[in-house]
C-alpha positions as CSV (number, residue, x, y, z in Angstrom):
1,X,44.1,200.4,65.8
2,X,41.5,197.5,64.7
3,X,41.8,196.7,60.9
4,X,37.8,195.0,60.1
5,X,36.2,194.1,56.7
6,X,32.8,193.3,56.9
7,X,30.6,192.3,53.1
8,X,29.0,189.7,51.2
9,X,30.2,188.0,47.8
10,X,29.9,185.7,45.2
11,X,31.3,182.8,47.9
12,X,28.4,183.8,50.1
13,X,25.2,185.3,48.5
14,X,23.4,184.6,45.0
15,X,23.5,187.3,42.4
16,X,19.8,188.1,43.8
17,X,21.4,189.5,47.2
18,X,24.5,191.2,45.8
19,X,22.6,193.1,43.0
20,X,20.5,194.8,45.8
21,X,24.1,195.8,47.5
22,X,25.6,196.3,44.5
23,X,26.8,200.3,44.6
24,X,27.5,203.0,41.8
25,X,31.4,203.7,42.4
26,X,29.9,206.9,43.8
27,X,27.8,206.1,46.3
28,X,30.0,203.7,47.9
29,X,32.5,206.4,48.4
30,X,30.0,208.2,49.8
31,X,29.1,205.3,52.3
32,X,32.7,204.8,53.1
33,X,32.6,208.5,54.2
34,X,29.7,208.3,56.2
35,X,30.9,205.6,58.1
36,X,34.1,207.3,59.2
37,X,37.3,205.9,57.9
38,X,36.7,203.1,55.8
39,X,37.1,202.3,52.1
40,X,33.9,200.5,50.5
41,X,34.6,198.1,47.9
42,X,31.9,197.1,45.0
43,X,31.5,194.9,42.0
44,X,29.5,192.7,40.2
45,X,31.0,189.8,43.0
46,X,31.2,191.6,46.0
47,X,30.6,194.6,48.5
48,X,32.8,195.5,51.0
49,X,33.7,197.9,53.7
50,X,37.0,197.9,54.9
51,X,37.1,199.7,58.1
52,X,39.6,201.1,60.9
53,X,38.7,201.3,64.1
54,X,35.3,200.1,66.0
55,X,32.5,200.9,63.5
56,X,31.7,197.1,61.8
57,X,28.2,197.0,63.6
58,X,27.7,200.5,61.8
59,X,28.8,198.9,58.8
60,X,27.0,196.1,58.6
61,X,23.8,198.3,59.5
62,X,24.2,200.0,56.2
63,X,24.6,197.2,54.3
64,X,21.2,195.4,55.2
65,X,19.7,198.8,55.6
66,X,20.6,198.9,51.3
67,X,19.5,195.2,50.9
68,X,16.7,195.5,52.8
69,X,16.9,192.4,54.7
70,X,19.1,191.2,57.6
71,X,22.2,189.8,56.9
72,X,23.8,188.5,60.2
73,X,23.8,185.4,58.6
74,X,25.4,185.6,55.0
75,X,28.0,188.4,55.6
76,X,31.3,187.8,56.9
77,X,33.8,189.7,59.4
78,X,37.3,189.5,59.3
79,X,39.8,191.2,61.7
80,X,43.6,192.3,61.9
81,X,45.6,189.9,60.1
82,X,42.6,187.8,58.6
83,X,41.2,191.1,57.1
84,X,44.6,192.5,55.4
85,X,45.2,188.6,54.3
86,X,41.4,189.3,52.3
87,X,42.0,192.5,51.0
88,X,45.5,191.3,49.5
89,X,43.9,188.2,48.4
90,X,41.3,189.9,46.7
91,X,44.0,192.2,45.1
92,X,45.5,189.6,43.8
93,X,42.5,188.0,41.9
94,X,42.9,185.4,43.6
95,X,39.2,186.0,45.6
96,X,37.5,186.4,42.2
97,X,35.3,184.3,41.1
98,X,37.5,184.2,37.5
99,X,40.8,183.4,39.3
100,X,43.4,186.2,38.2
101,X,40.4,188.2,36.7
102,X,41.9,192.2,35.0
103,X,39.7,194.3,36.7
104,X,39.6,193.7,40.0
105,X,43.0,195.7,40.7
106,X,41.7,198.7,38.9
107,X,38.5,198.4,41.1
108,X,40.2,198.2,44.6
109,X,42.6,201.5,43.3
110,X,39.9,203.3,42.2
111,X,37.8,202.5,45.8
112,X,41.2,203.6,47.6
113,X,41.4,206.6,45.2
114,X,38.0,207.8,46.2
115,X,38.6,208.2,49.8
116,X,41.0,209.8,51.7
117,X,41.4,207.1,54.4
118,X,43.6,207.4,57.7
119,X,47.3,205.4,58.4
120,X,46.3,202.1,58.8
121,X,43.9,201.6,55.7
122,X,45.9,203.7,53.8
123,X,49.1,201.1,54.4
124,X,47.2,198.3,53.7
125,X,45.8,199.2,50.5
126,X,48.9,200.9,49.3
127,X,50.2,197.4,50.3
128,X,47.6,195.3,49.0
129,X,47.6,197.1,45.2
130,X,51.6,196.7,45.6
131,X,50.7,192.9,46.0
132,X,48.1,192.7,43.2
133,X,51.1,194.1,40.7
134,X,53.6,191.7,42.0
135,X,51.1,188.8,41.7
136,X,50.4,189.5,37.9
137,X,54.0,190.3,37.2
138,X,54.8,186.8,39.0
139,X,52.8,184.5,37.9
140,X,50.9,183.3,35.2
141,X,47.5,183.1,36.9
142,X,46.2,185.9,34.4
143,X,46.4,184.0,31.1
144,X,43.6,182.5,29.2
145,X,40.1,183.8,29.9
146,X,40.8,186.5,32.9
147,X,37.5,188.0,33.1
148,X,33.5,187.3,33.3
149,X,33.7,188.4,29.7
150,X,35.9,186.5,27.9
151,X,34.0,183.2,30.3
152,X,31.0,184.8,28.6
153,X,32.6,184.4,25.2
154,X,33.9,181.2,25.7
155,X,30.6,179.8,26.7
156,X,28.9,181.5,23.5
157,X,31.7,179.7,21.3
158,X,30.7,176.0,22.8
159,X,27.3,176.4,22.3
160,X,27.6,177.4,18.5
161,X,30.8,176.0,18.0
162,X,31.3,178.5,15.2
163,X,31.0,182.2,15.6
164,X,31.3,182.9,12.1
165,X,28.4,184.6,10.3
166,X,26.7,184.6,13.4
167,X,25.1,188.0,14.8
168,X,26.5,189.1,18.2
169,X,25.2,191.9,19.8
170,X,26.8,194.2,22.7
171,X,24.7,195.7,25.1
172,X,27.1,198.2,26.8
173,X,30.1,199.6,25.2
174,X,32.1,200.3,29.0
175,X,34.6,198.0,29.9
176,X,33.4,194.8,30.1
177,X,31.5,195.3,26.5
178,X,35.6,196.0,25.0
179,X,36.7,193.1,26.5
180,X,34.1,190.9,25.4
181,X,34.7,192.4,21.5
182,X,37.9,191.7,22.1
183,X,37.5,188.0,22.8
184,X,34.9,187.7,20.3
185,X,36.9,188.9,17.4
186,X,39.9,186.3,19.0
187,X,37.2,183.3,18.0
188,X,36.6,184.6,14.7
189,X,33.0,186.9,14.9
190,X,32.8,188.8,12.2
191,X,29.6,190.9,12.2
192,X,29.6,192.1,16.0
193,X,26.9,195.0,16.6
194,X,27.5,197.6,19.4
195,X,24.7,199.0,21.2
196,X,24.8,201.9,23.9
197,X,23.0,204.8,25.3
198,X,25.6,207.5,24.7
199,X,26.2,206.5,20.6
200,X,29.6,208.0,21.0
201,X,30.8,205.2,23.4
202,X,28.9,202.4,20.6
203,X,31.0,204.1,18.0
204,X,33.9,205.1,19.9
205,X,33.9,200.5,20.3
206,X,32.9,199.4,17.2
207,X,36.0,201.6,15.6
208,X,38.1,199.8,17.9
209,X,36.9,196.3,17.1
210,X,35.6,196.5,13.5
211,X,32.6,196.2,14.2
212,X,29.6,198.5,13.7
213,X,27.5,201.0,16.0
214,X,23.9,201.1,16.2
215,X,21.2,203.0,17.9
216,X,19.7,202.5,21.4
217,X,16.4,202.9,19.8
218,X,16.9,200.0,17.7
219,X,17.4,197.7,20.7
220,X,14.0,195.7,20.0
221,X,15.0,195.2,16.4
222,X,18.5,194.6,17.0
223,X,17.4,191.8,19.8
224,X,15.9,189.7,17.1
225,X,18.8,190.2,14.6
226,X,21.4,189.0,16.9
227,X,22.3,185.5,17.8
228,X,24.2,186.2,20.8
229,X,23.4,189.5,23.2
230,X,25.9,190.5,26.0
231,X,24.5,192.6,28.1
232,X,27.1,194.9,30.1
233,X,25.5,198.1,31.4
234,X,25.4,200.2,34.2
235,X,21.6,200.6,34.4
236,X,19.9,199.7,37.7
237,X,17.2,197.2,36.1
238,X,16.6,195.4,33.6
239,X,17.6,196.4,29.7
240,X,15.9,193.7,28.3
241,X,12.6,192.2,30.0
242,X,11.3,189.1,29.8
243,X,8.2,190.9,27.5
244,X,10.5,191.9,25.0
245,X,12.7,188.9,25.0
246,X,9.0,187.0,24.1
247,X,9.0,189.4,21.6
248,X,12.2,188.9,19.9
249,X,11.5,185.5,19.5
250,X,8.0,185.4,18.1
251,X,9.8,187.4,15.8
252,X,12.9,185.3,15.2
253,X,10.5,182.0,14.7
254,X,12.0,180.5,17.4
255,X,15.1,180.1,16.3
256,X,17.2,179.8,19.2
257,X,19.5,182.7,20.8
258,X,21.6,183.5,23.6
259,X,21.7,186.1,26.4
260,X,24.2,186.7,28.8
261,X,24.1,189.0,31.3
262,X,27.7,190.1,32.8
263,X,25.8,193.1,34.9
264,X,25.3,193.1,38.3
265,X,22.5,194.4,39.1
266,X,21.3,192.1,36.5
267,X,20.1,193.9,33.1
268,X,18.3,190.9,31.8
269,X,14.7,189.3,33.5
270,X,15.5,185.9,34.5
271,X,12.6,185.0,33.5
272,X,13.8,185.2,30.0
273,X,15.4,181.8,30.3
274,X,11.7,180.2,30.6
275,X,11.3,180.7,26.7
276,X,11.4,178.4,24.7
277,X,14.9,178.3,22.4
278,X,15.9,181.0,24.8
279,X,19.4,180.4,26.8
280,X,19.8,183.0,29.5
281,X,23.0,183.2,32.0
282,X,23.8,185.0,34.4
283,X,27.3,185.6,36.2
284,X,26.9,183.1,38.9
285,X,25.7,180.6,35.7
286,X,29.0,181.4,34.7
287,X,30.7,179.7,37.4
288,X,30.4,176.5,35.6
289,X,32.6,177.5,32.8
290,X,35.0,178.5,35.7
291,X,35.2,175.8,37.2
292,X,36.3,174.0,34.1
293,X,39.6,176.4,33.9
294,X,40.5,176.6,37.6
295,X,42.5,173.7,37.6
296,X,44.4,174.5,35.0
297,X,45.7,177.6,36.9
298,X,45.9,175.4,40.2
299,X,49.3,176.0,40.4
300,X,49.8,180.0,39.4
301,X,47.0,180.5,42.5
302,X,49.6,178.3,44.9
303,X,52.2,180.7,43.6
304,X,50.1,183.9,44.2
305,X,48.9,182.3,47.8
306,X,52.4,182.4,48.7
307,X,53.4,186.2,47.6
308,X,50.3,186.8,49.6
309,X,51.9,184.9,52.6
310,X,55.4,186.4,52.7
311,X,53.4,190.1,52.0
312,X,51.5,189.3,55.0
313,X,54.6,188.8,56.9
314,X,56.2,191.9,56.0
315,X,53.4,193.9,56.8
316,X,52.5,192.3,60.1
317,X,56.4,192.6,61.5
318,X,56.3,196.6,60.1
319,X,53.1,197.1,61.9
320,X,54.8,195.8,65.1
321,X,57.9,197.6,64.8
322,X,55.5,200.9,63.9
323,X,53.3,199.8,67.3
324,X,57.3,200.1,69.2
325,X,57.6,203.1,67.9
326,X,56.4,205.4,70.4
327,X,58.2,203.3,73.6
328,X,61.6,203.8,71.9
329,X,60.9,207.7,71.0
330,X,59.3,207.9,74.6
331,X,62.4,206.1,76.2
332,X,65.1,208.5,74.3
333,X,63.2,211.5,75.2
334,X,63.2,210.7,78.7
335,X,67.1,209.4,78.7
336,X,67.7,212.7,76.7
337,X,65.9,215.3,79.0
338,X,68.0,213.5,82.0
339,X,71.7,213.8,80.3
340,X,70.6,217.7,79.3
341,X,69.7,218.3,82.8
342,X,73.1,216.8,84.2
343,X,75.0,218.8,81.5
344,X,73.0,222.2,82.6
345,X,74.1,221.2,86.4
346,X,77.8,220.7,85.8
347,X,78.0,223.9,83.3
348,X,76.6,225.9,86.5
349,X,78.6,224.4,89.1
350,X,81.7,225.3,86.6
351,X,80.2,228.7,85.5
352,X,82.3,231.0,83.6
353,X,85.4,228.5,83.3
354,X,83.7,227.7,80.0
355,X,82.7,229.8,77.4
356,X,80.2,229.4,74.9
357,X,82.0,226.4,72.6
358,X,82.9,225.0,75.4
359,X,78.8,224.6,76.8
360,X,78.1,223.5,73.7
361,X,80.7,220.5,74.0
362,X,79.6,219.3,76.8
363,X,75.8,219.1,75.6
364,X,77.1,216.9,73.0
365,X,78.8,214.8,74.8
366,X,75.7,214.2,76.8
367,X,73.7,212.7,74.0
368,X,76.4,211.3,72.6
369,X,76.3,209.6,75.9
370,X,72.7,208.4,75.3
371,X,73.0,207.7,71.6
372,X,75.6,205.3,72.6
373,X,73.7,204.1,75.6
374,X,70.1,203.4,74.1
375,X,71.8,201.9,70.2
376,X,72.0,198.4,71.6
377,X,68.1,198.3,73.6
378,X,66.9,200.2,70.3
379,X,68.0,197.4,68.0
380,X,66.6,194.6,70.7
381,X,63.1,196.5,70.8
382,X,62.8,196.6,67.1
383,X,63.8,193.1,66.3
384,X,61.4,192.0,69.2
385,X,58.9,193.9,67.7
386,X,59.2,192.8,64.1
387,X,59.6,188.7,65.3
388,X,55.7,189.6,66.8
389,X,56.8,189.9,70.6
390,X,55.4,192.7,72.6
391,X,56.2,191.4,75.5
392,X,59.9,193.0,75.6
393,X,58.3,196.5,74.8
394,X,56.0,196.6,77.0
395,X,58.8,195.6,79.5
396,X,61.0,198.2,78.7
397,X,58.4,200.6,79.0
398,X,57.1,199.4,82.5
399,X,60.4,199.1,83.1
400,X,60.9,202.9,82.9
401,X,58.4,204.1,83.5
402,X,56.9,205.0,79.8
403,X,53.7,203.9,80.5
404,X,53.0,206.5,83.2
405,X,54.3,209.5,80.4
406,X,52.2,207.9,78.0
407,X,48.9,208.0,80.1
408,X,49.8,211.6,81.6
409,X,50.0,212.7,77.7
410,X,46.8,210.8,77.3
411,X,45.3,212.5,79.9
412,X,46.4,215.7,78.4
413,X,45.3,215.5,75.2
414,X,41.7,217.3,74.3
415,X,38.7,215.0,74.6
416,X,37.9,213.7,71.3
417,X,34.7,215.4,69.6
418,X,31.6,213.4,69.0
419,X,30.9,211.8,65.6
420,X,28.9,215.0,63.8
421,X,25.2,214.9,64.0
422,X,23.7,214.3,60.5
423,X,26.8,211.6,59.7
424,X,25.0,208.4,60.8
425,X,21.9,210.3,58.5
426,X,24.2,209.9,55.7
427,X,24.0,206.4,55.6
428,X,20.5,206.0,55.6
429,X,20.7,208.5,52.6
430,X,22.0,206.2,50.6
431,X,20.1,203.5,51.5
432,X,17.3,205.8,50.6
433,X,18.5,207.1,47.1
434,X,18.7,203.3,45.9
């Protein structure tokens, strides 16, 4: 079976492209779906669809279909061993554009989680979050800043040096809006404001971080009381546009602020960074600040590169010893149904010398015959198989003539139905509801 990944990311496509592929957690499980048996994979960085089986073109399809535009020539395709190598680097946070970011493992379990996918990508996703685990556990490519917000913070705290007494306000109080309080209050801000459209989540925050709740409705006001805004929702457009943000700081006299914008699709008009005393980032601005701590984790990644080799390894020489599988069952199923037949021959031609212990004796012995017989070529075939040769396999099945059983059960087998009607619809659905 053919392992495929086909998507764009941050190494690829601007923030303007991956914000118009950018997919609710929802919806891509519904994509993923549509398309069959795949898992579709979505952040702020990337969107993916990890596939199994002959459906990429499909794939792909659905992806400019939601853009809006082709994208022959900014997605990639990966196959086999280059696709399971991805999916394990990206586990592993070592695809991210903050190398060793948290979240990413959480987001490839909980795309996993939301389908039910078949053998193959089932294996290599169980395989790949093993990976992710053991990488973190490992090494230390997860310490210092980890994540787009804590980059976010540590930007904010070389442009005013010192955060304290300066207003910060959180736009979003999900995951991205904790960890940014959480950094914040690390470089000493001390009057963080939290914003959100539920008022439960802003609260539910500023409990955990000290710092205090306010309404949604307040947004314009609180936009010219704070010094620093980090946006972090989930909305589909922008929070703050570039009318208010002209606004804010009429109102603050110009004194400068700061807005960055961890959301993807972006919740703050680009435009905004025109204005006058106005510094506006977004995430792929924030590759600058990366760039600055990747060498420092130089090293960890080289250690995380290699789990990810010897991972790949394993998983490559399983995969060939599962592919062996079926000659080996084939060939002691045929050697089996010969020695029963011999037995049932010679307990006719001796007949009633025998009684009923006696039969069964001589059955065992039979496949005790073959156990013996086929222990040896067993072990050769799946030591073959797990060194990457399929070449001694596929002898021993010519040699006895598996192949033949193997096409006749084939050939037996009900004709597979055609994909449902209305399944290829799906896809445009989505494409439709965004």
């Amino acid at each position: 079976m053919k392992l495929s990944v086909v998507g764009i990311s941050h190494h690829v496509a601007p923030v303007e492209l991956r914000e118009r592929v950018a997919l609710p957690e929802a919806d891509a499980a519904e994509l993923a779906r549509a398309l069959g048996d795949a898992v579709c994979l979505s952040t702020c960085n990337r969107t993916e669809i990890y596939l199994s089986g002959d459906h990429e073109e499909r794939a792909l399809g659905s992806l400019e279909r939601i853009a809006g535009e082709p994208l022959g020539g900014v997605a990639y395709r990966m196959h086999d061993e280059a696709a399971a190598v991805h999916l394990f680097r990206v586990a592993a946070g070592l695809d991210s554009l903050v190398p060793g970011e948290s979240e990413i493992l959480g987001q490839v379990r909980s795309a996993y989680e939301a389908v039910t996918p078949g053998p193959l990508l089932d294996h290599v996703f169980r395989q790949a979050l093993s990976l992710g685990k053991r990488v973190r556990s490992e090494t230390d490519i997860g310490r210092g800043a980890s994540s787009l917000s804590q980059v976010a913070v540590e930007l904010v705290a070389k442009i005013f040096t010192d955060l304290k007494g300066r207003s910060i306000l959180l736009v979003g109080a999900g995951k991205m809006g904790a960890l940014s309080a959480k950094a914040l209050a690390s470089l000493g801000a001390d009057r963080v404001l939290v914003t959100n459209r539920s008022h439960e989540r802003a609260v539910a925050l500023a409990q955990q971080t000290g710092g205090a709740a306010r309404s949604w409705a307040e947004l314009d006001q609180l936009l010219v009381e704070a010094d620093v805004v980090i946006v972090s929702t989930g909305a589909p457009s922008y929070v703050v546009n570039v009318d208010m943000a002209h606004a804010t700081m009429k109102a603050r006299r110009h004194r400068s602020a700061c807005y960055i914008d961890l959301s993807v699709p972006r919740n703050v008009d680009p435009r905004c960074a025109e204005l006058e005393n106005l510094y506006a980032y977004d995430v792929d601005d924030l590759q600058k600040v990366v760039h600055a701590t990747r060498s420092a984790r130089a090293g960890e990644a080289l250690r995380g590169e290699a789990i990810v080799e010897a991972e790949m390894m394993a998983f490559f020489a399983e995969r060939e010893v599962r592919a062996a599988l079926p000659v080996l069952a084939a060939l002691r199923r045929r050697a089996e149904e010969i020695a029963l037949a011999e037995a049932e021959r010679t307990l006719t031609q001796v007949g009633a010398r025998l009684d009923e212990k006696g039969r069964r004796s001589v059955e065992a012995m039979a496949r005790a015959i073959v156990n013996k017989l086929l222990h040896g070529p067993t072990a050769r075939l799946k030591q073959a198989a797990s060194s990457g040769d399929s070449t001694l396999p596929g002898a021993a099945a010519e040699l006895f003539g598996i192949e033949d059983d193997q096409g006749q059960a084939a050939r037996e087998q009900p004709a597979r139905t055609e994909e449902p009607a209305g399944r290829a619809d799906n896809v445009v659905a989505i494409s439709e509801k965004r």
